[in-house]
C-alpha positions in Angstrom: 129.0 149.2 184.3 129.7 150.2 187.8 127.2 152.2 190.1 130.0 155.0 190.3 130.3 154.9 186.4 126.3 155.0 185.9 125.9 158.2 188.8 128.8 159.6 187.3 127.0 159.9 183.8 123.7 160.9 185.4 125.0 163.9 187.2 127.3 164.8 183.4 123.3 164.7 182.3 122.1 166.3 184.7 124.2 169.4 183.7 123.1 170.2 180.8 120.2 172.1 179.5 117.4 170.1 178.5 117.5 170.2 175.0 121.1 168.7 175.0 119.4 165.9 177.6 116.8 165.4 174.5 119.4 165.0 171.8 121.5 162.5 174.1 118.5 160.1 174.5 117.8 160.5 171.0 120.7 159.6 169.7 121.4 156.8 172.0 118.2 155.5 171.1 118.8 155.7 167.3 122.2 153.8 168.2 119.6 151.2 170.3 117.6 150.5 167.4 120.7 150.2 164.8 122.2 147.6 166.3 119.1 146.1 167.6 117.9 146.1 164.4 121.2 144.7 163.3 121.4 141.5 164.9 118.1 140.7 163.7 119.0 141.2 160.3 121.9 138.9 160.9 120.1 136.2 163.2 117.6 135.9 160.0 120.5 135.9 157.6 121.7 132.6 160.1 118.5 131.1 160.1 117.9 131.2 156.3 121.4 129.9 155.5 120.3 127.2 158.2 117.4 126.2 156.4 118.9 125.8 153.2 121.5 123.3 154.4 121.4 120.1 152.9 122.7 118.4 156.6 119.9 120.2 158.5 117.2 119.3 156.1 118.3 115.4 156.0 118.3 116.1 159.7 114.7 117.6 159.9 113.5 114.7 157.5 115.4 111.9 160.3 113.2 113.8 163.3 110.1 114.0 161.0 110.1 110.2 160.2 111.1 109.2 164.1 107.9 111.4 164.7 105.8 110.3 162.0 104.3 107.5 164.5 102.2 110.0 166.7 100.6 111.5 164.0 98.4 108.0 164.4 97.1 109.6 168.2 94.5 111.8 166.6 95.9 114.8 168.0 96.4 118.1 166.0 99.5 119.5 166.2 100.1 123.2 165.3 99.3 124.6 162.4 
């Protein structure tokens, strides 16, 4: 959004009373948290369908047995 756009809507703000101001913020911040709240409702919908792939698992399995090797080092990964 340009600067003249953003001043623009400041000064529309601006002009009105306060408790208008209030229930602008209030609903852009319920609007916020909807679709913020969204997408990580869908990104965890992704990663579960992800998980339960057969090709991703065989794939994890492939990267767990090239890996397997450096679990001889004596260092503890994460757990």
């Amino acid at each position: 959004m340009s600067t003249a756009k953003l001043d623009q809507l400041e000064a529309e703000l601006d002009s009105l009373p306060l408790e208008e101001q209030w229930s602008v913020f209030e609903r852009l911040g319920r609007r916020l948290r909807s679709t913020s709240s969204g997408e990580s409702a869908s990104f965890a919908l992704q990663m579960a369908e992800m998980a339960s792939d057969p090709d991703i698992q065989r794939e994890i399995r492939e990267i767990d047995a090239e890996f397997a090797h450096t679990l001889r080092d004596g260092l503890r990964g994460p757990e």
